[in-house]
py3Dmol code that shows the C-alpha trace and the ligand (Angstrom):
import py3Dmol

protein = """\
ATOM      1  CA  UNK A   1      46.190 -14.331  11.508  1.00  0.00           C
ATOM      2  CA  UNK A   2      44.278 -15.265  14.306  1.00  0.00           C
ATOM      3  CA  UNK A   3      40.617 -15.190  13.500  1.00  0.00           C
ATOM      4  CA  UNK A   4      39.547 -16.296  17.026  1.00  0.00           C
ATOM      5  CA  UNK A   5      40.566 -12.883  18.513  1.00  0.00           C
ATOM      6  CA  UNK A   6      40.188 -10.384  15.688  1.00  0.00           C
ATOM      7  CA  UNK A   7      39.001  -9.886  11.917  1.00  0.00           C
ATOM      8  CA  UNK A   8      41.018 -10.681   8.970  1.00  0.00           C
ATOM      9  CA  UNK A   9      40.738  -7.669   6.621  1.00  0.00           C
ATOM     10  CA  UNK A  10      42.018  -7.547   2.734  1.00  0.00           C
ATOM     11  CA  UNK A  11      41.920  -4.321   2.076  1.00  0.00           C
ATOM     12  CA  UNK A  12      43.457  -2.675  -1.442  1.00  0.00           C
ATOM     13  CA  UNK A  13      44.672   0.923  -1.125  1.00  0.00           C
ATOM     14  CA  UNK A  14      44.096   2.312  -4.725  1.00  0.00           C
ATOM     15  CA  UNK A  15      46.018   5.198  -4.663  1.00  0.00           C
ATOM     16  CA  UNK A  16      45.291   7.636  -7.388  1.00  0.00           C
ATOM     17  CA  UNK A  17      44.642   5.149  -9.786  1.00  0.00           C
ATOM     18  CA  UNK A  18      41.171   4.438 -11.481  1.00  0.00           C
ATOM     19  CA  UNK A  19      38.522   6.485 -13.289  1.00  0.00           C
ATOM     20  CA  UNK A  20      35.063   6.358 -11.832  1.00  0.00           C
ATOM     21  CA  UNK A  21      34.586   3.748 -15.286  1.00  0.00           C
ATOM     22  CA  UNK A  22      37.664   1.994 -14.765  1.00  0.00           C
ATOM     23  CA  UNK A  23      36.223   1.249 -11.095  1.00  0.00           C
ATOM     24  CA  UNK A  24      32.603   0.158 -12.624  1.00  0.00           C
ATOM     25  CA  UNK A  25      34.719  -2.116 -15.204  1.00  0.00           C
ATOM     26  CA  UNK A  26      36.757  -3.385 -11.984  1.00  0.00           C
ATOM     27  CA  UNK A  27      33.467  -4.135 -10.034  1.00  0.00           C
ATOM     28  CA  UNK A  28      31.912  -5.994 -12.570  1.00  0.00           C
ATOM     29  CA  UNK A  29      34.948  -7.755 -13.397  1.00  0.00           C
ATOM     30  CA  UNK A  30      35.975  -9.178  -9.350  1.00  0.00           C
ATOM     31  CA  UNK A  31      32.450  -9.996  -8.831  1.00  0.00           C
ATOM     32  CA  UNK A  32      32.250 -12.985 -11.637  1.00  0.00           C
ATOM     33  CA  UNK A  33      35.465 -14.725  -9.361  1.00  0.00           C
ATOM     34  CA  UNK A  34      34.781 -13.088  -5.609  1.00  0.00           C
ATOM     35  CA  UNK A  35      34.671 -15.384  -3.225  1.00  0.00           C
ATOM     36  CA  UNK A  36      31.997 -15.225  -0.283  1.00  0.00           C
ATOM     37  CA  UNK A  37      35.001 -14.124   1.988  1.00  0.00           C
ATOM     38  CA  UNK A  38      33.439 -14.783   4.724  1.00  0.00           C
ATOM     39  CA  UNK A  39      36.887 -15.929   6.528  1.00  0.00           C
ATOM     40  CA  UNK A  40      38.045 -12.227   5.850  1.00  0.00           C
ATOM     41  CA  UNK A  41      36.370  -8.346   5.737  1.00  0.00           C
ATOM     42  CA  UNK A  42      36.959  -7.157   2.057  1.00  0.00           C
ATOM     43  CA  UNK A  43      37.700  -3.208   1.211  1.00  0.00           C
ATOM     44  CA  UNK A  44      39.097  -0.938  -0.949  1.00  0.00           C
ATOM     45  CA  UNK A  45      39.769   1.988  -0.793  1.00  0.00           C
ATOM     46  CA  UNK A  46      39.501   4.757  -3.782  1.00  0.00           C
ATOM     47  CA  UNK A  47      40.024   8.185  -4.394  1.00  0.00           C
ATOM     48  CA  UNK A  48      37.538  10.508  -2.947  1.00  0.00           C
ATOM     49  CA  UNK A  49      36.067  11.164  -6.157  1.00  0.00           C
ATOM     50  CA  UNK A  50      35.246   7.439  -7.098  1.00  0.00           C
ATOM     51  CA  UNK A  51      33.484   6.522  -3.990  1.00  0.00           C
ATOM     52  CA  UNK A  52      29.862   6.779  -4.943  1.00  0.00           C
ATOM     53  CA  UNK A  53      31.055   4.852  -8.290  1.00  0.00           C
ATOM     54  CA  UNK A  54      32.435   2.542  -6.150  1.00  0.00           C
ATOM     55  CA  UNK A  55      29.552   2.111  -3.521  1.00  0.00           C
ATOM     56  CA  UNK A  56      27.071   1.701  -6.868  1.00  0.00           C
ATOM     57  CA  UNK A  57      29.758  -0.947  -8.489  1.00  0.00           C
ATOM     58  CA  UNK A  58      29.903  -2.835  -5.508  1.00  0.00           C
ATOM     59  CA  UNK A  59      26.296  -2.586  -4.121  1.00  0.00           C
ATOM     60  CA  UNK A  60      24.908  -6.096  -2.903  1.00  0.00           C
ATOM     61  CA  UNK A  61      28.838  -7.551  -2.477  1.00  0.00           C
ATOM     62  CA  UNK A  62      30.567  -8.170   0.336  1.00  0.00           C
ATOM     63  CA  UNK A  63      33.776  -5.285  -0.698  1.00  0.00           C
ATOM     64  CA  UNK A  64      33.556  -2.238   1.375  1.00  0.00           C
ATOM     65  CA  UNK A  65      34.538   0.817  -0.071  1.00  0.00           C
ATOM     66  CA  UNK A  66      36.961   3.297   2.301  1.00  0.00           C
ATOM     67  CA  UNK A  67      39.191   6.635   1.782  1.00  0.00           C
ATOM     68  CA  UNK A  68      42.719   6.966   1.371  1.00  0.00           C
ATOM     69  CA  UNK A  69      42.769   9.744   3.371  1.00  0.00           C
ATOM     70  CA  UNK A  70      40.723  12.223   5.436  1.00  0.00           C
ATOM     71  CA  UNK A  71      41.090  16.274   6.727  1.00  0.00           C
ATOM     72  CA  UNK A  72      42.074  16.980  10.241  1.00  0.00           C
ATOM     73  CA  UNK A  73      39.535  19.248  10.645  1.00  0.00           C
ATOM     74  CA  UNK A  74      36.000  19.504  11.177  1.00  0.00           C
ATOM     75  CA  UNK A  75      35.084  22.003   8.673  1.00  0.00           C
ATOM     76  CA  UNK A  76      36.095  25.425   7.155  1.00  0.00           C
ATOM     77  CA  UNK A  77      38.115  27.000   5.365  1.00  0.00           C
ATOM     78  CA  UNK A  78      40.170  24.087   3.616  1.00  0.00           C
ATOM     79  CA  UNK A  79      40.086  24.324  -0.208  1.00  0.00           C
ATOM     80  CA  UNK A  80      40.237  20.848  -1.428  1.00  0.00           C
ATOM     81  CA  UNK A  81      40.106  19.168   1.669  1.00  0.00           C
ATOM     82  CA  UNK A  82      37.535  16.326   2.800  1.00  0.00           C
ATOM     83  CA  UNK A  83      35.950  16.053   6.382  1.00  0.00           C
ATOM     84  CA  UNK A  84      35.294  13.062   8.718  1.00  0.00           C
ATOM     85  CA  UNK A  85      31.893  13.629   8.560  1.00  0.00           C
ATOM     86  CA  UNK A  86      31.500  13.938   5.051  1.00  0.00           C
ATOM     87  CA  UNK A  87      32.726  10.713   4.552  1.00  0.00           C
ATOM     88  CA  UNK A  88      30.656   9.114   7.443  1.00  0.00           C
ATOM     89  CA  UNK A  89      27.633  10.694   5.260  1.00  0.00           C
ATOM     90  CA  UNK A  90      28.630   8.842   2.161  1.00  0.00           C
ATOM     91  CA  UNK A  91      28.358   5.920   4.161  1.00  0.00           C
ATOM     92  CA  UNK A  92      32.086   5.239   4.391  1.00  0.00           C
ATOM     93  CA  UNK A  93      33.577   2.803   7.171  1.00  0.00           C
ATOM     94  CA  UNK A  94      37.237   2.991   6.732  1.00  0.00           C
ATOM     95  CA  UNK A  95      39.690   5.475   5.525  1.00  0.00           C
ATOM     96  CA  UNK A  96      43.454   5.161   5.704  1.00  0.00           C
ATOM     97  CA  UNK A  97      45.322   7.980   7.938  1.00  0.00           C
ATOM     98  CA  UNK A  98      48.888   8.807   7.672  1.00  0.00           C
ATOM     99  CA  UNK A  99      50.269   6.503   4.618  1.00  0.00           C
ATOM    100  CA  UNK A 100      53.691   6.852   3.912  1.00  0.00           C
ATOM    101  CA  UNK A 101      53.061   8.538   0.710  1.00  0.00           C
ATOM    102  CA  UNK A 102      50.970  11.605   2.464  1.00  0.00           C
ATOM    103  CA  UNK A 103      53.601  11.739   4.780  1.00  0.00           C
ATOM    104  CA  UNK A 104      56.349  12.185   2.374  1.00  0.00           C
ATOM    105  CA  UNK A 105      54.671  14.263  -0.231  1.00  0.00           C
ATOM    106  CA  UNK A 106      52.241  16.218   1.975  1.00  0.00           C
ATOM    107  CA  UNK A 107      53.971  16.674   5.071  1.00  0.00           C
ATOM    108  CA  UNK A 108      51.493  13.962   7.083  1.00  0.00           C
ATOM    109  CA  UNK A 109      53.664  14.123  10.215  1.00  0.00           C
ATOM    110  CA  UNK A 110      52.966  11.907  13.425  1.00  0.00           C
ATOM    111  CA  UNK A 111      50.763  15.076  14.999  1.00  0.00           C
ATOM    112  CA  UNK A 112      49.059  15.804  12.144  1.00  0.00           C
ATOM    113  CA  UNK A 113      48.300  11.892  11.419  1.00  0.00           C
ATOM    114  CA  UNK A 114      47.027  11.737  15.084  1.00  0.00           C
ATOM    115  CA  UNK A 115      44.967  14.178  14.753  1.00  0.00           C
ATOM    116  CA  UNK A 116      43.227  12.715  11.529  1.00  0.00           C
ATOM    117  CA  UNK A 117      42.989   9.943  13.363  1.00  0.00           C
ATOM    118  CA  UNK A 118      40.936  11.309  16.587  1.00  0.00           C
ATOM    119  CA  UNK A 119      38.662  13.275  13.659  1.00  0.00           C
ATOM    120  CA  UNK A 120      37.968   9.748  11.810  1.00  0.00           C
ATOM    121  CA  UNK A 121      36.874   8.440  15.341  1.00  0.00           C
ATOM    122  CA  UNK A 122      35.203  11.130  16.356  1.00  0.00           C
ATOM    123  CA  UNK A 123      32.930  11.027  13.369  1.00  0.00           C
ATOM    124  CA  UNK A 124      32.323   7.294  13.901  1.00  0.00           C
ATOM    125  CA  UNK A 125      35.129   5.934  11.040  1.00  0.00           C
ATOM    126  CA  UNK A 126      37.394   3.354  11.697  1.00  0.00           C
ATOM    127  CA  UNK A 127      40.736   4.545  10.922  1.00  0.00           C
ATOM    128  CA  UNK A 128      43.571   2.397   9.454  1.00  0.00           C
ATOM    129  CA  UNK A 129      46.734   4.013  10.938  1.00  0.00           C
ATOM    130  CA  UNK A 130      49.851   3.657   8.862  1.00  0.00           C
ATOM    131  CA  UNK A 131      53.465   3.373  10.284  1.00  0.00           C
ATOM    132  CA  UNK A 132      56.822   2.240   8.791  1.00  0.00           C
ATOM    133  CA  UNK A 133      60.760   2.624   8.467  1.00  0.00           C
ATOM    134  CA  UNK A 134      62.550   3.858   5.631  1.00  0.00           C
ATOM    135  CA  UNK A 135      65.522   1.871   4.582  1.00  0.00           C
ATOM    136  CA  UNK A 136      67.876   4.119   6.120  1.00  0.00           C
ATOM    137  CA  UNK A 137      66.038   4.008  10.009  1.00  0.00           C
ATOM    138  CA  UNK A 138      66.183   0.241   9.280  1.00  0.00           C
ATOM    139  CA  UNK A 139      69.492  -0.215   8.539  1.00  0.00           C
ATOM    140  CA  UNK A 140      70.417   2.626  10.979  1.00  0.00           C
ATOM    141  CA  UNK A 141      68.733  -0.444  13.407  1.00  0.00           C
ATOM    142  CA  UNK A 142      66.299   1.635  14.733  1.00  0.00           C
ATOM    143  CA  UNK A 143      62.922   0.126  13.367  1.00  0.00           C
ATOM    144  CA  UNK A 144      61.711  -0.456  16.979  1.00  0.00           C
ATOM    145  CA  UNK A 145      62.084   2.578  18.607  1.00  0.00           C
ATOM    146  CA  UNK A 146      60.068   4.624  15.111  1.00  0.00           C
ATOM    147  CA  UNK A 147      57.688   2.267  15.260  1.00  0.00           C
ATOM    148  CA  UNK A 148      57.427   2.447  18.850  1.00  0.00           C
ATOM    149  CA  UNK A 149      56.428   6.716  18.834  1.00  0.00           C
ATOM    150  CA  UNK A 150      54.492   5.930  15.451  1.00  0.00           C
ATOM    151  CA  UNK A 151      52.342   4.448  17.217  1.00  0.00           C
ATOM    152  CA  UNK A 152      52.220   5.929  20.288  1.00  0.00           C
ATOM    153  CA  UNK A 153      52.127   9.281  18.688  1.00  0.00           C
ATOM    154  CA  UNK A 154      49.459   7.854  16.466  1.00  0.00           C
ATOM    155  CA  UNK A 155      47.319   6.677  19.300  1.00  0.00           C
ATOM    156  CA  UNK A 156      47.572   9.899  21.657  1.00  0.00           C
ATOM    157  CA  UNK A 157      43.881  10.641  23.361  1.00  0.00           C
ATOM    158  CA  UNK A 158      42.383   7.778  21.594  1.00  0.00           C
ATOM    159  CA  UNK A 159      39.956   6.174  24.352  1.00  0.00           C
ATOM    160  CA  UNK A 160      40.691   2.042  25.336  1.00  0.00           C
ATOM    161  CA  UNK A 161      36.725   1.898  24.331  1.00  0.00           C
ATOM    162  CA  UNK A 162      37.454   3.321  20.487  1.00  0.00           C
ATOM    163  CA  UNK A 163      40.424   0.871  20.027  1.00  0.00           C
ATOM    164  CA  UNK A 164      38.009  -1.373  18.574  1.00  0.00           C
ATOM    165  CA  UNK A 165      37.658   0.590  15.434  1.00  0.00           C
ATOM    166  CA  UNK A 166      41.072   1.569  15.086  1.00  0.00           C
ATOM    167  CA  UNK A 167      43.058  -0.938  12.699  1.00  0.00           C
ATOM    168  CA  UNK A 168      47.355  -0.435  12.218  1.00  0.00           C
ATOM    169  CA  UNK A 169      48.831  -1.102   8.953  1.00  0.00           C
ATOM    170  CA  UNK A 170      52.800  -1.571   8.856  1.00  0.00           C
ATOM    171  CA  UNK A 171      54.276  -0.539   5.991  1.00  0.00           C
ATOM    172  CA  UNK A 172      57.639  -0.573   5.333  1.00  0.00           C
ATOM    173  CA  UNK A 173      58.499   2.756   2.964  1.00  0.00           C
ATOM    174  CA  UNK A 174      61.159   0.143   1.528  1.00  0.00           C
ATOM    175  CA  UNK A 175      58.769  -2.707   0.469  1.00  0.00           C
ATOM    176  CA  UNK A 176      55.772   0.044  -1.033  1.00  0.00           C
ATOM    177  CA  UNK A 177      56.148  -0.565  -4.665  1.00  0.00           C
ATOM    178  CA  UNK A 178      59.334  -1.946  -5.155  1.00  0.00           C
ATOM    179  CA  UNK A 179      58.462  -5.536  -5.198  1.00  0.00           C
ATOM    180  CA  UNK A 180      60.750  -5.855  -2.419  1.00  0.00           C
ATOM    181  CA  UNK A 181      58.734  -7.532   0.384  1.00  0.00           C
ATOM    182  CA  UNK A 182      59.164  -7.815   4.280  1.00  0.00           C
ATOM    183  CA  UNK A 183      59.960 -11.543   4.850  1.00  0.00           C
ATOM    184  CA  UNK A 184      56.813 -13.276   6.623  1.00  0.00           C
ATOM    185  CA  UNK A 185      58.985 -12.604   9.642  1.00  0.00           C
ATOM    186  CA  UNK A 186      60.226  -9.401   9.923  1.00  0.00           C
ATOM    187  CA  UNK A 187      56.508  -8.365   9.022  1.00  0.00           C
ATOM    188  CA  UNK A 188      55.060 -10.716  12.090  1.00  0.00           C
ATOM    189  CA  UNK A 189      58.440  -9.100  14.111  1.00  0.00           C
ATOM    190  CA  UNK A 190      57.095  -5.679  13.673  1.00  0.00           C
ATOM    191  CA  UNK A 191      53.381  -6.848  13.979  1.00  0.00           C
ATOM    192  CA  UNK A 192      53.662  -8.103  17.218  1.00  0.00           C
ATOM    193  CA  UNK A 193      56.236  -5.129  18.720  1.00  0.00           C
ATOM    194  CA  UNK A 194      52.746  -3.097  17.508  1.00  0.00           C
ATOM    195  CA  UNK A 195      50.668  -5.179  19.640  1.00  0.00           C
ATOM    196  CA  UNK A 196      53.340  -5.064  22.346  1.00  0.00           C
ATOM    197  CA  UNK A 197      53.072  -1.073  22.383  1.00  0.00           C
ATOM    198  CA  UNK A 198      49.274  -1.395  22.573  1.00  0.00           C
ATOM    199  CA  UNK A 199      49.361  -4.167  25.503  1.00  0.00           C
ATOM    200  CA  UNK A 200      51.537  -1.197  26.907  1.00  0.00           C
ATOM    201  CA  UNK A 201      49.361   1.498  26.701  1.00  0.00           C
ATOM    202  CA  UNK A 202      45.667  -0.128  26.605  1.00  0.00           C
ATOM    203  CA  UNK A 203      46.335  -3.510  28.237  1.00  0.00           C
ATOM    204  CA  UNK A 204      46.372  -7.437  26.776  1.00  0.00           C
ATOM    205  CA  UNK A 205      42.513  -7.726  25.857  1.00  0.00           C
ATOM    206  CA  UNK A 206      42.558  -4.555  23.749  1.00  0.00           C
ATOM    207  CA  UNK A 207      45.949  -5.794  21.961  1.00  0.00           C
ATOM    208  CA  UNK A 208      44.721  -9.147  21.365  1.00  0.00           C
ATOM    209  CA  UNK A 209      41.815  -7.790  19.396  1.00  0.00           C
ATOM    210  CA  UNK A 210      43.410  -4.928  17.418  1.00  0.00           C
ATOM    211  CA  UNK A 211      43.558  -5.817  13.722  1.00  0.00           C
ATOM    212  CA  UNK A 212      47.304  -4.991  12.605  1.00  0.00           C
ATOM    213  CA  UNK A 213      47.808  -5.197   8.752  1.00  0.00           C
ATOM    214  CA  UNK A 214      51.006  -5.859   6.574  1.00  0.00           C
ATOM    215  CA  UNK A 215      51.692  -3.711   3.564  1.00  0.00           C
ATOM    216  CA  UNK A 216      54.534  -3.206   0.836  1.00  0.00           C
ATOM    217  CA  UNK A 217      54.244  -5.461  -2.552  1.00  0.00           C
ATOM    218  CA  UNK A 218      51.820  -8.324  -1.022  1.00  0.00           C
ATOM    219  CA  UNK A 219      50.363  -9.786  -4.479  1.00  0.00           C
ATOM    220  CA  UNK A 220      48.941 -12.880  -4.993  1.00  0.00           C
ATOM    221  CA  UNK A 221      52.564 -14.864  -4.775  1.00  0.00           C
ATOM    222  CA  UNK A 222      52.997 -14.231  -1.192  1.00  0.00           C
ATOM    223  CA  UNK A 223      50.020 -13.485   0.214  1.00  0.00           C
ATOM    224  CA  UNK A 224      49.760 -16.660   1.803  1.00  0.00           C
ATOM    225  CA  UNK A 225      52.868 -16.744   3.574  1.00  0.00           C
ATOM    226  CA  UNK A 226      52.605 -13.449   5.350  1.00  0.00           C
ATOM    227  CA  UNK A 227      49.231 -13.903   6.136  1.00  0.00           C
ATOM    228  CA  UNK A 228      49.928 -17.789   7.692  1.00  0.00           C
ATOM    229  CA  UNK A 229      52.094 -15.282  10.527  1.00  0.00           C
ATOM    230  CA  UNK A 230      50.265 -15.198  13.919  1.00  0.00           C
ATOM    231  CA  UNK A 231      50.420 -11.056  14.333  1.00  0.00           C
ATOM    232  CA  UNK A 232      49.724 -10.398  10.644  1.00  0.00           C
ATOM    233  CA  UNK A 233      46.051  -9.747  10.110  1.00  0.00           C
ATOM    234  CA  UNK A 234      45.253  -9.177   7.134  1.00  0.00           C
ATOM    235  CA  UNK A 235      46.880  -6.938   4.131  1.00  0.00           C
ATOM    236  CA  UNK A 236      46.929  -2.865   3.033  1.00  0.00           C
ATOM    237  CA  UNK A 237      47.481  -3.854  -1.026  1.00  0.00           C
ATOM    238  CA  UNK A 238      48.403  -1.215  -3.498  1.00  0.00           C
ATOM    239  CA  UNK A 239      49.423  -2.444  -6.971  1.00  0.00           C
ATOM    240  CA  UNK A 240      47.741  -6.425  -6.613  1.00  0.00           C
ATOM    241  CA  UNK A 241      44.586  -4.822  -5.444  1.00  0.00           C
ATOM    242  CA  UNK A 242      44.469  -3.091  -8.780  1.00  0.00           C
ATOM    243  CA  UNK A 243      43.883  -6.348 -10.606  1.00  0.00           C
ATOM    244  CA  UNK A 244      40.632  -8.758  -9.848  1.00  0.00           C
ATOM    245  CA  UNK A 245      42.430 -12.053 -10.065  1.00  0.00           C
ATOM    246  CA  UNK A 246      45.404 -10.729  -8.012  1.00  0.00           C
ATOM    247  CA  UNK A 247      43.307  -9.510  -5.173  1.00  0.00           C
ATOM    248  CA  UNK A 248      41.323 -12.723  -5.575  1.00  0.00           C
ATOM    249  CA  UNK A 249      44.023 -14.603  -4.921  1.00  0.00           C
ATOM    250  CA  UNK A 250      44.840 -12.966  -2.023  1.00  0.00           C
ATOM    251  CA  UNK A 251      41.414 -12.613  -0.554  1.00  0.00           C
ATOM    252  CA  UNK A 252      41.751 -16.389  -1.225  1.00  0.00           C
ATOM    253  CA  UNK A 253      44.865 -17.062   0.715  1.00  0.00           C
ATOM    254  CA  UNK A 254      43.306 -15.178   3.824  1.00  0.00           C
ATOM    255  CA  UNK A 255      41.324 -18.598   4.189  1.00  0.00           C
ATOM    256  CA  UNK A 256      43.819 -20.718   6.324  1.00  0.00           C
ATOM    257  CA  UNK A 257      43.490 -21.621   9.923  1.00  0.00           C
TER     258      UNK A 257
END
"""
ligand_1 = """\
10
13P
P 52.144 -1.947 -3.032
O 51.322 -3.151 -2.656
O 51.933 -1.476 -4.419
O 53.590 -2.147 -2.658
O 51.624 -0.740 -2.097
C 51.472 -0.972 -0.757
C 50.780 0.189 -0.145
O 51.296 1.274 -0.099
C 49.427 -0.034 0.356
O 48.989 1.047 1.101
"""
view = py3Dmol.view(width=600, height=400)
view.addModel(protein, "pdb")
view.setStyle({"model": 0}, {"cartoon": {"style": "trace"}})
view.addModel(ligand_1, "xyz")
view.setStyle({"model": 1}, {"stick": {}})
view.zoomTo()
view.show()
């Protein structure tokens, strides 16, 4: 982390896990051991369904409450789809845009995550962009270079002047839910070839500030070490973030210098 150039986030990525009770009983539960945080922004993000729960559960705390996902488009046709700006009227900051799992199951490809990323801006969200390797591309010794159009794919038409709502997670697909983690420094490698393709494209003050998350089995065990890394910013936690005293922990190991 550095704190004196951008925010620290902890931010859980529930998945489709929770009922809107299990959520209330999850609220009530984090909020006897929360700490004030204020070293670190706090969110997590539920299925659509849960977020008034959610919002109500954690009224008067400091945990946000974001989207896993979002639509590409404004409005329409779309059974079962969920707009920008119906989020934004919710009251929703955040919402996560192209995680590995929509891009493997639903087909999320770089275009399509760009463009739920420009509809998230455009409707005043911040988004939190997801890129990663598979196994293979990382043994194949190509992590770079996917990262590399990831991002810049990711990034196309986003405006310098919006960059400061936009927040990168890397997650490698190999590390999500295996319990297999990124060492501290092949997550701060990747982290900073991020901020190396923004420095490219929007310049060095824009990079310095960008908040660029690690994700892929960060629990309460190692939290500390990948967050003590210089490019890591904070954490995207699935399974830990599911548990008060895990994501406790962690919110608590985002308080080092
Ligand atoms: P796990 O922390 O369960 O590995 O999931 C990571 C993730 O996908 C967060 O978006």
């Amino acid at each position: 982390m550095n704190r004196r150039y951008r925010k620290t986030l902890i931010a859980g990525n529930w998945k489709m896990n929770k009922t809107a009770s299990e959520t209330k009983a999850f609220a009530d539960e984090l909020k006897t051991m929360l700490p004030k945080a204020k070293w670190c922004d706090v969110l997590v993000c539920v299925p659509y369904v849960n977020i008034p729960a959610a919002q109500k559960a954690f009224k008067d705390t400091r945990v946000m409450v974001g989207a896993e996902n979002v639509s590409e488009y404004e409005k329409g046709a779309y059974t079962g789809e969920v707009s920008a700006a119906m989020l934004k009227d919710l009251g929703v900051k955040y919402v996560i845009v192209g995680h590995s799992e929509r891009r493997q199951y639903w087909n999320d490809t770089d275009v399509i995550v760009n463009k739920k990323a420009l509809a998230a801006i455009e409707a005043g969200l911040y988004p939190i962009i997801c890129v990663g390797e598979s196994l293979e591309q990382r043994e194949l010794g190509i992590t770079k270079e996917l990262i590399d159009l990831q991002v810049k794919t990711a990034l196309a038409n986003v405006p310098a002047d919006k960059m400061r709502h936009v927040v990168i997670a890397y997650e490698p697909i190999w590390a999500i839910g295996t319990g297999r983690t990124a060492t501290a420094e092949q997550a701060n490698e990747v982290n900073q070839e991020i901020r190396t393709v923004i420095r490219k494209l929007y310049g060095a003050r824009v990079a310095r500030s960008v908040t660029i998350l690690y994700g892929g089995s960060m629990n309460d065990q190692n939290a500390e070490e990948l967050l003590a890394q210089p490019d890591v910013d904070g954490g995207l936690i699935g399974g830990a973030s599911l548990v008060p005293t895990k994501l406790t922990t962690i919110i608590n190991a985002a308080n080092q210098e």
